[in-house]
PLY file of the C-alpha trace (Angstrom):
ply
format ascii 1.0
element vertex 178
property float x
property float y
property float z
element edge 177
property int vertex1
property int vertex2
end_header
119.94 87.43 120.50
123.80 87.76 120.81
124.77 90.46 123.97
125.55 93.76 123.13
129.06 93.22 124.99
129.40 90.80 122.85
128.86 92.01 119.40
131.28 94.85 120.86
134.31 92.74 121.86
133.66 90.81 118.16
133.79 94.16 116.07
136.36 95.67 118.54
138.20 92.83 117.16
137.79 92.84 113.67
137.41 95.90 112.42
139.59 99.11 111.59
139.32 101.50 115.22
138.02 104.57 113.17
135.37 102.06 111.71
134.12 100.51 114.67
134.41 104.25 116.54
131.68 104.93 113.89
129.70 102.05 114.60
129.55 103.42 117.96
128.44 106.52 117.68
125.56 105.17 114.53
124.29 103.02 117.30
124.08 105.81 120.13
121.75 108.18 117.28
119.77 104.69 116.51
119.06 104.56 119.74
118.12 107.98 120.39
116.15 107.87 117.41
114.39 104.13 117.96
113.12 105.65 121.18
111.75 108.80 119.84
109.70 106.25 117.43
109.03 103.48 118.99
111.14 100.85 117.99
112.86 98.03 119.85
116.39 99.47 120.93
117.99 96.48 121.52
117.30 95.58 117.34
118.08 99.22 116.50
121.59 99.09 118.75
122.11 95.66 116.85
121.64 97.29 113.53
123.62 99.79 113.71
126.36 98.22 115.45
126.44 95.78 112.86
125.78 97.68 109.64
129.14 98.07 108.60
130.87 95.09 110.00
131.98 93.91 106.43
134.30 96.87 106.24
136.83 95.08 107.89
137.40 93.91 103.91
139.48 95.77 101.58
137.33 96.29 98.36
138.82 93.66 96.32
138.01 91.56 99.56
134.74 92.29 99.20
134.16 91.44 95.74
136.10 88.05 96.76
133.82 87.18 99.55
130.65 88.30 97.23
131.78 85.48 94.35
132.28 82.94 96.82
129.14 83.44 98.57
127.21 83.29 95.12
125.77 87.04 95.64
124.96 88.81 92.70
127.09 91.49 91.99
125.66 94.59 89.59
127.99 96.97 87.13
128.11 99.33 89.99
128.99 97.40 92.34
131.91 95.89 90.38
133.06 99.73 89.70
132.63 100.41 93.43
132.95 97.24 95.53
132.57 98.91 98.64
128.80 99.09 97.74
128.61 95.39 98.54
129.87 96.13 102.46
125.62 96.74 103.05
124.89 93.10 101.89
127.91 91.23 103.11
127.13 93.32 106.23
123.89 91.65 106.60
125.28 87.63 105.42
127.69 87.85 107.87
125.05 88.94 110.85
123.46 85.97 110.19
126.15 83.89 109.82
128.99 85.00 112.25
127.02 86.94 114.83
123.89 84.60 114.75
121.38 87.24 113.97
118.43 85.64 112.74
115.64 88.80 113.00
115.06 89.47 109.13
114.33 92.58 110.39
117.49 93.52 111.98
119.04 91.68 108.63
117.55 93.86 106.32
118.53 97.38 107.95
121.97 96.52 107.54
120.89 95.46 103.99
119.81 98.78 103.20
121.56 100.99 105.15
123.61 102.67 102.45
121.08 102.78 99.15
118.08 102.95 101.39
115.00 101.75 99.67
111.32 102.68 98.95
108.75 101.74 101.67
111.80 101.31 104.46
109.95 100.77 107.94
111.08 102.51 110.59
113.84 100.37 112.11
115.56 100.83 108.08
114.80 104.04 107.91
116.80 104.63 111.68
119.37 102.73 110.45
120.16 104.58 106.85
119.73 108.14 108.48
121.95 106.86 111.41
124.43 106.43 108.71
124.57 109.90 107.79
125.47 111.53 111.10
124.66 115.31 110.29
121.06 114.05 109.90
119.77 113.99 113.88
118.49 116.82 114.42
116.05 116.73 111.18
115.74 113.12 111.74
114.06 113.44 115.30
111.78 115.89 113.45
110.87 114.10 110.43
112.30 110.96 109.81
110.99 110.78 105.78
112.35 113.99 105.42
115.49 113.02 106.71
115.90 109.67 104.24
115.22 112.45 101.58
118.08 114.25 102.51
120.59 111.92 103.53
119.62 110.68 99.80
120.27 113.70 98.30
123.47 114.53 100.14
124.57 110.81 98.49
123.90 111.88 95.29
125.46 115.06 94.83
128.36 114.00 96.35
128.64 111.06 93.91
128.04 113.41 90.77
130.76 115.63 92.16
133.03 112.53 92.11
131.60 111.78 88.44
131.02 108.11 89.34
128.45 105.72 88.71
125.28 105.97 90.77
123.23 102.91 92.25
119.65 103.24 91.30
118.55 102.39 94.58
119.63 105.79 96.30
117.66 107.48 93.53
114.77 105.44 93.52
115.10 105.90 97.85
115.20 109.87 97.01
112.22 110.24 94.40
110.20 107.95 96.96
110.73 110.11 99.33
110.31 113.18 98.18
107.35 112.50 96.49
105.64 110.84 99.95
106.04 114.19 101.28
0 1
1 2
2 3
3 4
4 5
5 6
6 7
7 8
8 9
9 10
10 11
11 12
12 13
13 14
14 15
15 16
16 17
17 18
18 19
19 20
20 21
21 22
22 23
23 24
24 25
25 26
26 27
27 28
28 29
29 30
30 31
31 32
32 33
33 34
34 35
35 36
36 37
37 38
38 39
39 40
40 41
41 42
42 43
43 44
44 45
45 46
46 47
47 48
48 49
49 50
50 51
51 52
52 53
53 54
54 55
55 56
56 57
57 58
58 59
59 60
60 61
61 62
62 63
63 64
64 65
65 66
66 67
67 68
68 69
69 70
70 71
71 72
72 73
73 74
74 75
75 76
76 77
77 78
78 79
79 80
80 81
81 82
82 83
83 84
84 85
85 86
86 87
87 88
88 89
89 90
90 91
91 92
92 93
93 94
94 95
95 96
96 97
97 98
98 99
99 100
100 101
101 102
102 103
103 104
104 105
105 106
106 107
107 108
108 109
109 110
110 111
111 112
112 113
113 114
114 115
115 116
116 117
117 118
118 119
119 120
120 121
121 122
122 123
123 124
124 125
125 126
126 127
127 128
128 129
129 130
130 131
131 132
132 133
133 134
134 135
135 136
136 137
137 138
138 139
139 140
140 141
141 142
142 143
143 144
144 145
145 146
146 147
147 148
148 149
149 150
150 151
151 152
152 153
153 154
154 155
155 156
156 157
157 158
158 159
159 160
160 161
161 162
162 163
163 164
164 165
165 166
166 167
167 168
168 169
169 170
170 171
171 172
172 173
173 174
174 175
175 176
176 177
């Protein structure tokens, strides 16, 4: 696995500062929160240091890079390209920072939808995300996905803007485990 020093100096220079300030402080809550539950914090400081490291595109960037990569690119995610950062995210793991761990690969996949049936390393990564989450995350972390769900979605209706499925299907899932 690539260092964590590293991955740091490689975001450090590539992306925006407020950007990779975030990625700092997603990875120090993954970590808190990947010790609270038992999973590997070196793949949950990975993660979450790389979740976002396709943000260093501007959204017609993204949708550039998406079409010459072959990805598939939904309605939605032509309306809102930035919704294609999670996937792009998780290509260029693999392919720039030499991340092979599917897991690792597919929290940064899902880290802004979410999904149904998330394990726990997803699940850390997605609430991670959502900053004002901790404290119910370290409690619950299925209630917390829930939430940080919800909070999504009623943002995006007050906006009035399309909605990707997958953060509704992650809510109902969710909240009807509970």
């Amino acid at each position: 696995m690539t260092s964590r020093a590293e991955l740091i100096r490689k975001l450090e220079a590539t992306l925006p500062e407020e950007r990779f300030e975030h990625s700092l402080r997603v990875e120090k809550v993954a970590v808190s929160l990947a010790r609270k539950y038992g999973v590997s914090v070196k793949k949950a400081s990975i993660a979450a240091l790389l979740h976002d490291c396709a943000r260093r595109y501007r959204p017609p960037e993204l949708l550039k890079l998406a079409r010459r990569i072959a990805l598939k690119i939904g309605p939605i995610e032509e309306f809102e390209p930035k919704l294609l950062h999670a996937r792009l995210s998780a290509w260029l793991a693999k392919k720039e920072f030499k991340i092979k761990e599917a897991d690792i690969l597919e929290a940064i996949r899902r880290h802004t939808t979410g999904a149904p049936r998330m394990n726990k390393l997803e699940k850390i990564i997605f609430i991670s995300d959502h900053l004002g989450l901790r404290a119910l995350a370290a409690r619950n972390l299925e209630k917390a996905v829930a939430e940080s769900a919800t909070k999504t979605l009623k943002y995006l209706v007050g906006l009035n803007v399309p909605i990707d499925l997958a953060t509704v299907e992650t809510r109902n899932y969710y909240l009807l485990k509970r």
